[in-house]
SERO-4910 file (N, C-alpha, C, O; in steps of 0.05 Angstrom, whole numbers):
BEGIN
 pado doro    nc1    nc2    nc3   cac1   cac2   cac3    cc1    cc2    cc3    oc1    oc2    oc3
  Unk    A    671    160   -741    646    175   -743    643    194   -719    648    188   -696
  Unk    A    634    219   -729    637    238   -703    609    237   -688    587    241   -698
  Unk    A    615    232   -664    596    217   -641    576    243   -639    585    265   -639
  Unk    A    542    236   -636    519    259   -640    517    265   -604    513    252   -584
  Unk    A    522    298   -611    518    315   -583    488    304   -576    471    291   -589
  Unk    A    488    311   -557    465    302   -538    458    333   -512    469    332   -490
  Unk    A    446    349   -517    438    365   -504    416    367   -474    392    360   -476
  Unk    A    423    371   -459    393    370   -438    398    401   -427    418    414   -422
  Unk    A    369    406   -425    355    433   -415    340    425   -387    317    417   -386
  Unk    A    350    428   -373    350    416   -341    368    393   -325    373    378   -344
  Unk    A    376    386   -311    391    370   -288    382    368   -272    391    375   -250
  Unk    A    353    353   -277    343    351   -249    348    317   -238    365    305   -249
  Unk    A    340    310   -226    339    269   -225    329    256   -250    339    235   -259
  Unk    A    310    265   -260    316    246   -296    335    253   -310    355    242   -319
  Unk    A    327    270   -312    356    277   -331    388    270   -325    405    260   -339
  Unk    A    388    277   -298    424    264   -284    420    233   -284    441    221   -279
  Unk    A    399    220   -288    396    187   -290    394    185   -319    394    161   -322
  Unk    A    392    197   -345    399    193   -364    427    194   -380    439    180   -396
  Unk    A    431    219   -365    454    226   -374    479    202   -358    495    192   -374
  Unk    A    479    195   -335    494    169   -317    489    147   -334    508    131   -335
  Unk    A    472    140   -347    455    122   -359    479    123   -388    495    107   -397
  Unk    A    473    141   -393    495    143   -422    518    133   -417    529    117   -431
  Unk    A    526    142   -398    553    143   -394    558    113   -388    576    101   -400
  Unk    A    548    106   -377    547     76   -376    552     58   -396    570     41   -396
  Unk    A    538     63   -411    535     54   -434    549     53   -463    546     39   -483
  Unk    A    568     78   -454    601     86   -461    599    103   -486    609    103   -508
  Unk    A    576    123   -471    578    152   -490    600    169   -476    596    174   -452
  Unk    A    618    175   -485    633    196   -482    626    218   -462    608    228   -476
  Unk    A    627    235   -440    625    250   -426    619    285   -442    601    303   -442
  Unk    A    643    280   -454    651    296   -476    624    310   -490    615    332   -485
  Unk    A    619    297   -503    590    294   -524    570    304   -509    553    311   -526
  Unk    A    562    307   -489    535    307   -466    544    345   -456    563    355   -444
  Unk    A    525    355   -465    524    384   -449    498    393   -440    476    392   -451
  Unk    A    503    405   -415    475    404   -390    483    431   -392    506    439   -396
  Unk    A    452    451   -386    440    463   -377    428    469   -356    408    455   -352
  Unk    A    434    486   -338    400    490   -307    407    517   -303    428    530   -305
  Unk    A    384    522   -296    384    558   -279    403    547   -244    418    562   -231
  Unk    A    397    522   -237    403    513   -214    432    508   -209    439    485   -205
  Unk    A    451    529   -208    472    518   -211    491    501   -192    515    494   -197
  Unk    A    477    495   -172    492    468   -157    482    451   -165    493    432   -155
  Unk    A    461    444   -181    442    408   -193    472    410   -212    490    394   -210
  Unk    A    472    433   -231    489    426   -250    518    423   -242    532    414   -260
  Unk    A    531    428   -222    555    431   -211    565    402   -206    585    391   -214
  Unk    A    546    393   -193    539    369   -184    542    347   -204    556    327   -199
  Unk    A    529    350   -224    534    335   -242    549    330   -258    550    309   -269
  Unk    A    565    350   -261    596    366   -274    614    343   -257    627    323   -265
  Unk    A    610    353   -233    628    335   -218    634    302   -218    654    288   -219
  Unk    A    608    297   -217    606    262   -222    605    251   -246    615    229   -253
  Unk    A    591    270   -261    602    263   -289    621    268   -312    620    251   -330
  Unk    A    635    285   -315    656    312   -323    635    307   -353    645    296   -372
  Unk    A    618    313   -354    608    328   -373    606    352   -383    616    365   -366
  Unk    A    600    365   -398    599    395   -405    587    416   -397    577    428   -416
  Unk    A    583    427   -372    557    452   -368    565    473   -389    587    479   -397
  Unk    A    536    485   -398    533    495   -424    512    524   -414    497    525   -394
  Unk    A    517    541   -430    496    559   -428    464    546   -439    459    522   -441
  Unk    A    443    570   -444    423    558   -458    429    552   -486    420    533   -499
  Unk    A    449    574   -496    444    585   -522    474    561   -535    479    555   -558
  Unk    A    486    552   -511    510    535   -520    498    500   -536    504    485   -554
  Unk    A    472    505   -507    463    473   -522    452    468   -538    452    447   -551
  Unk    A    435    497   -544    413    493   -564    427    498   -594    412    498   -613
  Unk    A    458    504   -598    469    510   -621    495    480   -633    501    471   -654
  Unk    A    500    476   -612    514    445   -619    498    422   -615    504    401   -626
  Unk    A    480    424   -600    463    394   -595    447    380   -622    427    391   -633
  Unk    A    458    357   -629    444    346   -647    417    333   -646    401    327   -663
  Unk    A    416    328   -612    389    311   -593    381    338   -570    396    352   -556
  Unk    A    359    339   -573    356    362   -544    334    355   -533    313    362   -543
  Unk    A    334    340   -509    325    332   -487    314    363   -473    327    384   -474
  Unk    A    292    360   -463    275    380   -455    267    365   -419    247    351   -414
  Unk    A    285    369   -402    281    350   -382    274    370   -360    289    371   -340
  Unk    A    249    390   -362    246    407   -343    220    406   -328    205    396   -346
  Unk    A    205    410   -307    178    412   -294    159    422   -323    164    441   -338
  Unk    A    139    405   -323    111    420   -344    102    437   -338     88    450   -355
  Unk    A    105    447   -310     96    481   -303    114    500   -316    104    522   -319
  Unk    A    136    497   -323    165    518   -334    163    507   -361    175    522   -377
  Unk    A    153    487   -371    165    470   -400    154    495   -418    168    498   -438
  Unk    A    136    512   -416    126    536   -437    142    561   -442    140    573   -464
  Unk    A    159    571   -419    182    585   -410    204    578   -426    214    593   -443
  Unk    A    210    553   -419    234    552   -436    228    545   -472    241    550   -492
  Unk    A    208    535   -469    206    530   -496    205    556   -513    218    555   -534
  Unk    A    191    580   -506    195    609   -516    216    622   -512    219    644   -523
  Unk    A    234    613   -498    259    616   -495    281    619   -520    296    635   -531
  Unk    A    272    585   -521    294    578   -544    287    567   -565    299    547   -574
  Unk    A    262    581   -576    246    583   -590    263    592   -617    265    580   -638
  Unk    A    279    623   -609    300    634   -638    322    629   -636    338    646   -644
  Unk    A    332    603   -622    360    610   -617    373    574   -623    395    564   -623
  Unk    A    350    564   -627    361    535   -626    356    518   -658    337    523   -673
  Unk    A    377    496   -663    380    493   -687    353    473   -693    334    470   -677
  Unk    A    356    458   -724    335    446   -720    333    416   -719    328    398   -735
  Unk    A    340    418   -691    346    384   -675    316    371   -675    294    380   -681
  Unk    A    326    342   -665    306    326   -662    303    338   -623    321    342   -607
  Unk    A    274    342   -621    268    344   -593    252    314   -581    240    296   -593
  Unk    A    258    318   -545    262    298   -541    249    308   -506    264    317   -489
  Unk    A    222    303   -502    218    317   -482    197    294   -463    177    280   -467
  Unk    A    217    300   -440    202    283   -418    182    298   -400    183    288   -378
  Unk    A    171    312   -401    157    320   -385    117    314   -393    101    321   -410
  Unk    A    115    299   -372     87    294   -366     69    314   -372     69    337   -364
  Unk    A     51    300   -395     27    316   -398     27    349   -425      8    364   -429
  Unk    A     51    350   -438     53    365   -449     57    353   -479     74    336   -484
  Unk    A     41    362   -496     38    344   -517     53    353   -545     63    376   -543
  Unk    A     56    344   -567     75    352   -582     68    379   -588     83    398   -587
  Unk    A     32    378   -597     28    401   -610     32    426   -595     32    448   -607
  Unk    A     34    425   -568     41    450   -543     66    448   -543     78    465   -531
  Unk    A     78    432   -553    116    442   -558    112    453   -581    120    477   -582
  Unk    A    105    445   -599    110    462   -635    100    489   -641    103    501   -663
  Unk    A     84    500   -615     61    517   -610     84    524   -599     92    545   -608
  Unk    A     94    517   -588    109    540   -561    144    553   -577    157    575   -576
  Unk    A    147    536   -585    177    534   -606    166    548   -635    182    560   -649
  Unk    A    146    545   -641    141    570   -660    151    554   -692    154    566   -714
  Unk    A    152    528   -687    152    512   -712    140    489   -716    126    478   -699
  Unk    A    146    479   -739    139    444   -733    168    433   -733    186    438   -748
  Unk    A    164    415   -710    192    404   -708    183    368   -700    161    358   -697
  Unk    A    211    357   -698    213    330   -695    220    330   -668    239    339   -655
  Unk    A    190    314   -662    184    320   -628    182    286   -615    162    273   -619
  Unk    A    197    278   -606    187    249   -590    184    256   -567    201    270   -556
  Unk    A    157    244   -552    150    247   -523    148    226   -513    134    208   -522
  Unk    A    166    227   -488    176    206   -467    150    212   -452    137    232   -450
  Unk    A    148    183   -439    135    180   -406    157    157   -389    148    134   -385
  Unk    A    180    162   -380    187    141   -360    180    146   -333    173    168   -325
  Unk    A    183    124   -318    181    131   -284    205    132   -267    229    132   -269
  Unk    A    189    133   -251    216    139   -234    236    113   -225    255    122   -213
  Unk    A    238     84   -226    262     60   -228    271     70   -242    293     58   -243
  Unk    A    273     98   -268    297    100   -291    320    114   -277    340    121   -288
  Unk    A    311    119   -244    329    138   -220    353    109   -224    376    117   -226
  Unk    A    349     84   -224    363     63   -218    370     51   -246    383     31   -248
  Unk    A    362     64   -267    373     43   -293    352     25   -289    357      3   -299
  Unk    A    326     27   -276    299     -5   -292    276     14   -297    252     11   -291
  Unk    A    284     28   -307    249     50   -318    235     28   -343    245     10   -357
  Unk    A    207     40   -339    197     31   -361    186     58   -375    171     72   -362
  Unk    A    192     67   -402    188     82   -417    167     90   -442    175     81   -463
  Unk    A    144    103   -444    128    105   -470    131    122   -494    121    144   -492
  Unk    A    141    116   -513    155    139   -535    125    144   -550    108    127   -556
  Unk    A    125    174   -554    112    172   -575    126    186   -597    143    198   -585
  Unk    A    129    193   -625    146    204   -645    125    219   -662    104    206   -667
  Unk    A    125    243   -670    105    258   -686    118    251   -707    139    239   -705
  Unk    A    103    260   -736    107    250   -756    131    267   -777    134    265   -801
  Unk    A    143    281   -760    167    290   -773    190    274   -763    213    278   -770
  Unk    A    182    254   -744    214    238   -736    215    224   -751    196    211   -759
  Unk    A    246    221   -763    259    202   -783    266    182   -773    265    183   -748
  Unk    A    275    162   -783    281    123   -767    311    133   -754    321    120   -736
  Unk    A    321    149   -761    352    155   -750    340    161   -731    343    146   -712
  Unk    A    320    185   -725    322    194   -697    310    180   -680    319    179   -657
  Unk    A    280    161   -691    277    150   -673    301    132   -661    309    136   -637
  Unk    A    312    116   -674    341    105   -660    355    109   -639    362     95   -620
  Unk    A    361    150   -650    374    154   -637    352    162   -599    360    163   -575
  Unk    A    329    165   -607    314    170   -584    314    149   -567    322    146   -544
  Unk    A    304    134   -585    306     97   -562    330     99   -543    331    108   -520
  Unk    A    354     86   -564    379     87   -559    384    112   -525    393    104   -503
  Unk    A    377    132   -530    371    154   -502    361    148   -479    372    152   -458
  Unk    A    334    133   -483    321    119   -461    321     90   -458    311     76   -441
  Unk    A    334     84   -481    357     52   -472    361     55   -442    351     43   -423
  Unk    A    381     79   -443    404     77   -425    388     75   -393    397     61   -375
  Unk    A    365     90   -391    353     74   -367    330     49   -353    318     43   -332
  Unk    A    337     40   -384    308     12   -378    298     12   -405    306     23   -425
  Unk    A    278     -2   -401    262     -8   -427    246     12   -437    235     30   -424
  Unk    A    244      7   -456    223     23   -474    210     11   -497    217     -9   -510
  Unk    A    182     32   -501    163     14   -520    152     39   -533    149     61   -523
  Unk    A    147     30   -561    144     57   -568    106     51   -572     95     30   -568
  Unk    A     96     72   -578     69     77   -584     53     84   -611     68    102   -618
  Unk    A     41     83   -625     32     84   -653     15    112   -642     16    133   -654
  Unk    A     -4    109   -615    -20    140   -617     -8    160   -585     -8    152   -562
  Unk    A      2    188   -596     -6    198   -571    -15    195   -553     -1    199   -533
  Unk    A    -46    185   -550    -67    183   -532    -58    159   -513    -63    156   -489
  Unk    A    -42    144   -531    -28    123   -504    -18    135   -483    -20    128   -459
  Unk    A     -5    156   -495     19    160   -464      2    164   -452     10    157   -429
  Unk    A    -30    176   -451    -42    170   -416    -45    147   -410    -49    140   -387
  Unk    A    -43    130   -428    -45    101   -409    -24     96   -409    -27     72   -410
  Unk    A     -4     99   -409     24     94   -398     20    107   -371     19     96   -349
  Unk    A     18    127   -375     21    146   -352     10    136   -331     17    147   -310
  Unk    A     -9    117   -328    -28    110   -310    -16     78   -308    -22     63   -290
  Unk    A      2     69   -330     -2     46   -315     28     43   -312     33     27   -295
  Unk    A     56     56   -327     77     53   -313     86     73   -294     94     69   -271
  Unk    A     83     97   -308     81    121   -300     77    123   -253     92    124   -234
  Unk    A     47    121   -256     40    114   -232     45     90   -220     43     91   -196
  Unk    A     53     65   -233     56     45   -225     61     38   -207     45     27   -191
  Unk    A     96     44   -204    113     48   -171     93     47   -142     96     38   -120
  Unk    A     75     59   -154     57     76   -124     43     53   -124     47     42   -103
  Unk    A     30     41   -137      1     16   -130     21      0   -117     17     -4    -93
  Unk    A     53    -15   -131     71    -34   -117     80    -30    -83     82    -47    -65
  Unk    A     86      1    -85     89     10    -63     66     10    -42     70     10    -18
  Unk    A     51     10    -49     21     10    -34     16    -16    -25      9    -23     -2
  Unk    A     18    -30    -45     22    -70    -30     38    -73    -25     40    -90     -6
  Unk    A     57    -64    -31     86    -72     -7     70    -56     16     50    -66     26
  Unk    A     77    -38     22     73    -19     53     49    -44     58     53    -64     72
  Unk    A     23    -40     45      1    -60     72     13    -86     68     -8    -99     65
  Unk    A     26    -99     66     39   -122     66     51   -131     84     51   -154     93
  Unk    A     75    -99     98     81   -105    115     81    -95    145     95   -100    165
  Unk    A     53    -76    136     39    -73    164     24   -102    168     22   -109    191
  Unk    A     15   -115    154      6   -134    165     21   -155    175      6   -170    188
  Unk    A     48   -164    174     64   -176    167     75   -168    205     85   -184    220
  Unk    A     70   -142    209     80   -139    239     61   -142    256     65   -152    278
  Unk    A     34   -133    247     13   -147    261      6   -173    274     -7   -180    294
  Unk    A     20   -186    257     15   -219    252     41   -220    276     35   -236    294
  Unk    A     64   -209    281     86   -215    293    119   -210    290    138   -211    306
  Unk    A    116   -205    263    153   -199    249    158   -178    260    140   -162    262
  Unk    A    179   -174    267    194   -147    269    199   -129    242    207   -138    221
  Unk    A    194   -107    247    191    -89    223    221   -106    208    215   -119    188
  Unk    A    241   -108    212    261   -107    194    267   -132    179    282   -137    161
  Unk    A    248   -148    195    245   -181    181    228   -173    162    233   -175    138
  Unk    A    198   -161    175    174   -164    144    177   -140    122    164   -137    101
  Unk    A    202   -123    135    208    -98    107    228   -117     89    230   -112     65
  Unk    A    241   -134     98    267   -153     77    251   -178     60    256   -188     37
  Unk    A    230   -184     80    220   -208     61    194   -190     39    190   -196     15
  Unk    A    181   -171     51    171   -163     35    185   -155      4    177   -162    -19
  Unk    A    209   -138     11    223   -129     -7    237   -153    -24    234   -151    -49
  Unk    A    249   -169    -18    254   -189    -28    232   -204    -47    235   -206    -72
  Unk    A    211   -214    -36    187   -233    -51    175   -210    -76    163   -218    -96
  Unk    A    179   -186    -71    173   -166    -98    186   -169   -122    179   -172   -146
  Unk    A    217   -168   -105    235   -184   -123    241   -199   -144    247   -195   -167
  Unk    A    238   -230   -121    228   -242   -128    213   -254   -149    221   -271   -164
  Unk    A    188   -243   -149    168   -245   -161    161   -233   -186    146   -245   -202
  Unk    A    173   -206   -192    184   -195   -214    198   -204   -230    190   -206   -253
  Unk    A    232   -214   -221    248   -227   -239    236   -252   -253    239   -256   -277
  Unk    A    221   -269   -234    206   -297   -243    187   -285   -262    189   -291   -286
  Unk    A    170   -270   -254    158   -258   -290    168   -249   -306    152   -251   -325
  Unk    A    193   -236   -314    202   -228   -330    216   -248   -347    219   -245   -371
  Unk    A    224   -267   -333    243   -292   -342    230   -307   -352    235   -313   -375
  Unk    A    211   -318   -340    193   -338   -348    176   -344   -371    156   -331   -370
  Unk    A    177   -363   -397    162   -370   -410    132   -363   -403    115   -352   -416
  Unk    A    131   -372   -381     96   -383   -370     84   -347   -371    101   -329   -366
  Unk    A     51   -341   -377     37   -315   -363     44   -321   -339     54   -340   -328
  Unk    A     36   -291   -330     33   -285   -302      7   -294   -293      2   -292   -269
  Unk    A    -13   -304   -310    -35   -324   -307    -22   -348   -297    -29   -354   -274
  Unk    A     -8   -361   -306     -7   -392   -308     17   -386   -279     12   -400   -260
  Unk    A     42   -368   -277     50   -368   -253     31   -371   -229     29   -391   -216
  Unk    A     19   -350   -225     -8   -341   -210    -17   -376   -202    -22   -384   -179
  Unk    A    -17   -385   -217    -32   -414   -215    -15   -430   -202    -24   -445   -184
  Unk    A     11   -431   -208     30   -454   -197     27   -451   -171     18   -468   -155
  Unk    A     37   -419   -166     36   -416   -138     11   -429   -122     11   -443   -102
  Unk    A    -11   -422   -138    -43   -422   -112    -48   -458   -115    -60   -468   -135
  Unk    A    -39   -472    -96    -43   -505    -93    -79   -505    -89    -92   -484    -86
  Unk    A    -90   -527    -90   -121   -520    -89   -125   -536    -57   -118   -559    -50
  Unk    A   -138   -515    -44   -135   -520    -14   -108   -504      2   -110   -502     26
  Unk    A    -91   -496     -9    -73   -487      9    -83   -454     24   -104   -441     24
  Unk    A    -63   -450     33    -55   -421     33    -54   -397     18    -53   -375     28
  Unk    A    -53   -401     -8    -52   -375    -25    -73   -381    -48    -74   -372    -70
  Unk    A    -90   -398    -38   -118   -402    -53   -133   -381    -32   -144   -361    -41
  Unk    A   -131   -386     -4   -151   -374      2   -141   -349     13   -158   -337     28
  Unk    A   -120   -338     10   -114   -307     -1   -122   -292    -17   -133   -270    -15
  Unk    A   -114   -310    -43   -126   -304    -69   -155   -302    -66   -164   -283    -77
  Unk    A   -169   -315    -56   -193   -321    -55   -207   -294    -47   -223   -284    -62
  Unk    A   -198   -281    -17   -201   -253    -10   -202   -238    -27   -223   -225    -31
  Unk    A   -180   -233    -44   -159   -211    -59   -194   -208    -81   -205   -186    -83
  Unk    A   -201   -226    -91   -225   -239   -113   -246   -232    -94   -262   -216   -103
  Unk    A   -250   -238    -78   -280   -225    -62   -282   -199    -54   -303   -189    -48
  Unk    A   -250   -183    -54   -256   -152    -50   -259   -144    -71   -252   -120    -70
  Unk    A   -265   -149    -94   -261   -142   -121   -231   -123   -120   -230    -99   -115
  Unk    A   -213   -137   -125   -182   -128   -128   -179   -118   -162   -167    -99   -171
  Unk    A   -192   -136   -174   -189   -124   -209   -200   -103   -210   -190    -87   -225
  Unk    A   -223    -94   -194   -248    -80   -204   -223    -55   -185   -206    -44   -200
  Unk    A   -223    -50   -166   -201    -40   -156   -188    -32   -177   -198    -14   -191
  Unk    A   -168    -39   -181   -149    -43   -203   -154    -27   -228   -140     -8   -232
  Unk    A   -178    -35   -248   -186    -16   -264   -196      8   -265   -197     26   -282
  Unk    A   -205      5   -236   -217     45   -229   -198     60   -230   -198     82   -240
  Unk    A   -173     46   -214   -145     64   -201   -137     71   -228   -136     96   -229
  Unk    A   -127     54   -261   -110     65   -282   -138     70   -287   -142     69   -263
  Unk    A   -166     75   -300   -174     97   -307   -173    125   -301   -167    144   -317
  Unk    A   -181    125   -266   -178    145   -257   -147    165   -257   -147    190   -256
  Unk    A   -123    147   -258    -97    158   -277   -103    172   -297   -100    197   -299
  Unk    A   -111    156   -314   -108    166   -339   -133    199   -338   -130    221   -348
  Unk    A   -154    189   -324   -170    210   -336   -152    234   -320   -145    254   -333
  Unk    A   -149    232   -304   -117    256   -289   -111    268   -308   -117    290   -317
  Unk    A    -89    239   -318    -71    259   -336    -73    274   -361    -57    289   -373
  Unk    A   -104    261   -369   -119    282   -393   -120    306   -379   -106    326   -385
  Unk    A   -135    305   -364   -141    339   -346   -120    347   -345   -121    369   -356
  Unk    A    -94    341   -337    -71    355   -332    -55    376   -369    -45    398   -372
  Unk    A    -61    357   -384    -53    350   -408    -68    381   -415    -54    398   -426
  Unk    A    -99    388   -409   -121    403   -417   -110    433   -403   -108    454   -417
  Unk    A   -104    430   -367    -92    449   -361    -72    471   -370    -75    496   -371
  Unk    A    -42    447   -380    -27    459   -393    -34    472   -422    -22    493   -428
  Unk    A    -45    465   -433    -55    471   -462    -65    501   -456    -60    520   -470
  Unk    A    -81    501   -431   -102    528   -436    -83    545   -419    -88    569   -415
***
């Protein structure tokens, strides 16, 4: 069976982590043809990956999948671009905040549009991903879409558009809230006495940690939460703090206030 081209219109770090990601996964080199105005991102990638650098007009005429992996400030540019020149693939576009109907608007048809939200762990192969599929994608393509963002982590698909802002806010941004308790974790952590390079390894580690054990584990992250906090110990009356600064209440302002972002952002591009 002759293996389905796979097109990308940018080389930037998602895209060179998808395309590594394939390859991994033992798509053919061959099959994969990249695009950039940037021609050392793409050189670069040529190199580490011997994949195909392609014109515009190369990818958009053999690609059976066309990945749209460019900044949402340029995603309108190119989409008028190759608007008359490209066949009629399944599109496949990661860029934040740009919604199907501002691709089909901009490409000058209706087309079979799935819109990605991954974050940035898909740099490492552990992204977490939000598909959404307009209603011209067929079960092949969704397949073949998953199957795409397989290759850097998980994915979940969505029944409404309107999710991907809450993706956006809660995997999307995610990284940053983790990163944010790690960092005060381990300023405090030197405060208390560690040397930065002890409380950056245990911090980094117990994230770890603590991740893999949720992911593995039968039990919620309720009932973990619980094993850990002994009644009277130490991480009762942590916990205890964490619950008196209002940490949830915290918590739900930060992914609304995401999400209502990335509507505005969503509104920007549109107009």
């Amino acid at each position: 069976m002759k293996e389905t081209v796979i097109g990308f219109i940018g080389a930037g770090n998602m895209a060179s982590s998808i395309v590594r990601g394939l390859i991994e996964a033992g798509k053919k080199p061959s099959s994969i043809f990249v695009t950039d105005i940037d021609q050392s991102k793409l050189e670069t990638l040529t190199d580490e990956t011997s994949i195909k650098p392609a014109t515009t007009t190369e990818v958009c005429t053999f690609a059976e999948v066309l990945v749209l992996a460019v900044k949402p400030q340029v995603m309108k540019v190119v989409c008028l671009e190759i608007a008359d020149i490209r066949a009629s693939q399944l599109i496949i576009s990661v860029a934040a905040g740009i919604r199907t109907t501002q691709l089909e608007n901009w490409l000058n048809s209706k087309s079979a549009i799935v819109r990605c939200m991954p974050n940035t762990p898909a740099l490492i192969g552990e992204g977490a991903t939000g598909l959404f599929a307009n209603n011209l994608v067929n079960n092949r393509q969704k397949e073949l879409a998953q199957s795409i963002m397989d290759a850097v982590g998980l994915t979940a698909w969505l029944s409404n558009e309107e999710d991907i802002d809450t993706v956006t806010a809660l995997s999307g941004s995610g990284p940053a809230y983790f990163f944010l308790l790690m960092e005060a974790m381990q300023e405090v952590a030197q405060e208390l006495g560690l040397e930065q390079e002890v409380a950056k390894n245990l911090v980094y580690q117990t994230a770890i940690g603590a991740s893999q054990l949720a992911r593995n584990a039968e039990d919620s992250v309720v009932a973990l939460r619980k094993k850990v906090t002994s009644p009277g110990g130490t991480t009762e009356r942590a916990v205890d703090e964490f619950e008196a600064g209002n940490l949830r209440g915290l918590v739900r302002n930060a992914l609304i206030a995401a999400k209502d972002r990335s509507l505005e952002l969503s509104e920007d591009f549109s107009n």
